[in-house]
C-alpha positions in Angstrom: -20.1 -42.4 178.7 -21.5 -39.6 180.2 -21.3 -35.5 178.9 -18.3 -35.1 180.7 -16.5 -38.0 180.5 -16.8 -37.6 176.8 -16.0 -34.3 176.8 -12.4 -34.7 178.4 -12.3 -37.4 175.8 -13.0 -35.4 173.1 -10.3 -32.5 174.8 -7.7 -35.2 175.1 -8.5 -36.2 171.8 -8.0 -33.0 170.2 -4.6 -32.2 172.3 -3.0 -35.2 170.6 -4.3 -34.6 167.6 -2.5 -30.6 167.4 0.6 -32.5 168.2 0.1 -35.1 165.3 0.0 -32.1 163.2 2.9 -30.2 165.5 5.4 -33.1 164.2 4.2 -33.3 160.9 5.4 -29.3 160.8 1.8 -27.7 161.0 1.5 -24.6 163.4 -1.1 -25.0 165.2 -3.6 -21.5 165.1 -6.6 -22.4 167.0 -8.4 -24.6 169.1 -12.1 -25.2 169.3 -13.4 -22.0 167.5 -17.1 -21.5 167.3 -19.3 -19.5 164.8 -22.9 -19.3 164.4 -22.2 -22.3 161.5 -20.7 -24.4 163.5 -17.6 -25.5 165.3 -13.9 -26.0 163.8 -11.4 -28.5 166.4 -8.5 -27.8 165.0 -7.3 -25.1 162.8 -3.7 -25.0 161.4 -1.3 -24.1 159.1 2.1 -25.8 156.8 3.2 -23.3 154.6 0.7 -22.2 152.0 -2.2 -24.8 153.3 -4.4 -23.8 156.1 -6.4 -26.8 157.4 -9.6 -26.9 159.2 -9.3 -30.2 161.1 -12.6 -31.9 162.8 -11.3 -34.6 165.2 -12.7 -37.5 165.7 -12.1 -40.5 168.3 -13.7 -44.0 168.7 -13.3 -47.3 169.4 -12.6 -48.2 165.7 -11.6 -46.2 163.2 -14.4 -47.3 161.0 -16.6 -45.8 163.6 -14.6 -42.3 163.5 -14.8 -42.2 159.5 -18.8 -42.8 160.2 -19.1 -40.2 162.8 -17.9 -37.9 160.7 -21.1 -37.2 158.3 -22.2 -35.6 155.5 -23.7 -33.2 157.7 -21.2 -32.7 160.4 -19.0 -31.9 157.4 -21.2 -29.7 155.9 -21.3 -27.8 159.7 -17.4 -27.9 159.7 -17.1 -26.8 155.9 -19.4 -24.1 157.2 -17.9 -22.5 159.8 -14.7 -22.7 158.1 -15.9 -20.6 155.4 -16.7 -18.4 158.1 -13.4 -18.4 159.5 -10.7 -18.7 156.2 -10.7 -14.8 156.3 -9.4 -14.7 159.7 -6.8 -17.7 159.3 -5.4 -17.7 155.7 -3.7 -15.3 153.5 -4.1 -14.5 149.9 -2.8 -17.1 147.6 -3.1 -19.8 150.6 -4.8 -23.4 149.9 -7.6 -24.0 152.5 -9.1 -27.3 153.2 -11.3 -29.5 155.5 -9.1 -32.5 156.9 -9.9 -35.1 160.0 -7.7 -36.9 161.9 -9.0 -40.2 163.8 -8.1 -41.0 166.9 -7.8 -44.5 168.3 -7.0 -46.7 171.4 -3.5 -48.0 170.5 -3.2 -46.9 167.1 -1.3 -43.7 165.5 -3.6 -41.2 164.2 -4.8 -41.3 161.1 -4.7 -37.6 159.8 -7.2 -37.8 156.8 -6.4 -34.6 153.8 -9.2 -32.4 152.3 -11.8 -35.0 153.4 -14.8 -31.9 152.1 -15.2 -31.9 148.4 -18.5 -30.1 148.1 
């Protein structure tokens, strides 16, 4: 595939993926926000919780869990840190969650997939 194929991919990708999250009664406050650190996809909120989300889609969902690194999550983890003061509030839970995305299957939105 080449760099722009994949990056409408990974755009499409991301769009279903904030409305996964839209029906499961997250709001949704960013898209694609860069730091020096790194990148975050997604970045949203349910209540207390404010979820950095890395999105990832493949052919198999075996190949989206292996995308997703230790190091790309230490990038995401990261960047979040540099972002939590601009997203959450004091007393809010922050974590690092993924969703996978593949052909003709739900998404699969993985919970606090970072644990140091």
């Amino acid at each position: 595939m080449n760099r722009q194929a994949a990056e409408r991919s990974g755009r499409r990708a991301e769009t279903l993926a904030a409305w996964w999250l839209r029906l499961k009664g997250y709001a949704i406050l960013a898209r694609r926000v860069r730091t020096p650190l790194g990148e975050v996809d997604l970045v949203a909120r349910r209540g207390n919780v404010v979820a950095f989300v890395e999105v990832k889609a493949r052919a198999t969902e075996a190949e989206a869990a292996i995308s997703l690194d230790r190091n790309r999550l230490r990038r995401v983890a990261a960047a979040a840190g540099a972002l939590a003061h601009r997203y959450a509030r004091e007393g809010d839970d922050i974590r690092l969650d993924a969703i996978y995305m593949v052909p003709g299957k739900w998404p699969r939105h993985v919970e606090n997939v970072w644990h140091g």
